[in-house]
N, C-alpha and C positions, 0 to 999 in steps of 0.2 A: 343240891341239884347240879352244880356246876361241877363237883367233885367226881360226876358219873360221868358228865359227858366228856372232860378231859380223859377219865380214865377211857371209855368205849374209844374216844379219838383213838389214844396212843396204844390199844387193843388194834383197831383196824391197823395200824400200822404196822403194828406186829406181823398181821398175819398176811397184809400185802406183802412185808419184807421176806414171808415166810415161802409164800408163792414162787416170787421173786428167785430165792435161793434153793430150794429144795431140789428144782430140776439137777441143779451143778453138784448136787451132795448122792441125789438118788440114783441119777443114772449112771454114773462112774459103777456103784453097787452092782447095778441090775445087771450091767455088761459084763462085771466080772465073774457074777454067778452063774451068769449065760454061756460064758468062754467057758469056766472052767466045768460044767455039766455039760457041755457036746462041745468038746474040743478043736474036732474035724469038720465042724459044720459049717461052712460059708455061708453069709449071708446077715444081712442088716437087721438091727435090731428096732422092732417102731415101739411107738410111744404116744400112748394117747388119751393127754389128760384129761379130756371129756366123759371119753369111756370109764373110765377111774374114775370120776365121780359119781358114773351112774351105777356102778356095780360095787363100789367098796365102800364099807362101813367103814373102816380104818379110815380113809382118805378124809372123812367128813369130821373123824374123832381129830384128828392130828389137824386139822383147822381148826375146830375148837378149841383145842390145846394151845395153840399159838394165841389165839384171840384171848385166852384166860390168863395165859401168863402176862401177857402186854396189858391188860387192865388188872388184874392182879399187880403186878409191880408199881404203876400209876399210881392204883389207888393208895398202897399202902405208906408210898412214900406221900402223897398226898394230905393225910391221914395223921401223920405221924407228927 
């Protein structure tokens, strides 16, 4: 029992750490794909990770993702 809840801990932190960093990895991306598809277009780029969670299935997969590898590595080193 105690093997699951270490592992779920060190899972949620994975995917806090995930939260955490993804802004600084994704939207450097977004902005570049933005610049270079409308070049001459002024004007700010928004960002709204609310909305991204209520319309993207991606968004929901790639947290789970995070949350599997962080318990996933736990456990197995745990395990072992």
């Amino acid at each position: 029992m105690m093997v699951y809840l270490k592992s779920a801990a060190v899972g949620l932190c994975t995917l806090i750490a995930f939260i955490v960093i993804s802004p600084f990895i994704i939207l450097p991306i977004l902005t570049y794909q933005y610049r270079r598809q409308f070049p001459n277009r002024p004007g700010e780029i928004g960002w709204d990770p609310a909305s991204l969670l209520k319309h993207s299935p991606l968004a929901w997969f790639l947290l789970f993702i995070a949350f599997a590898i962080g318990f996933g590595w736990k456990y197995r080193q745990i395990t072992r």
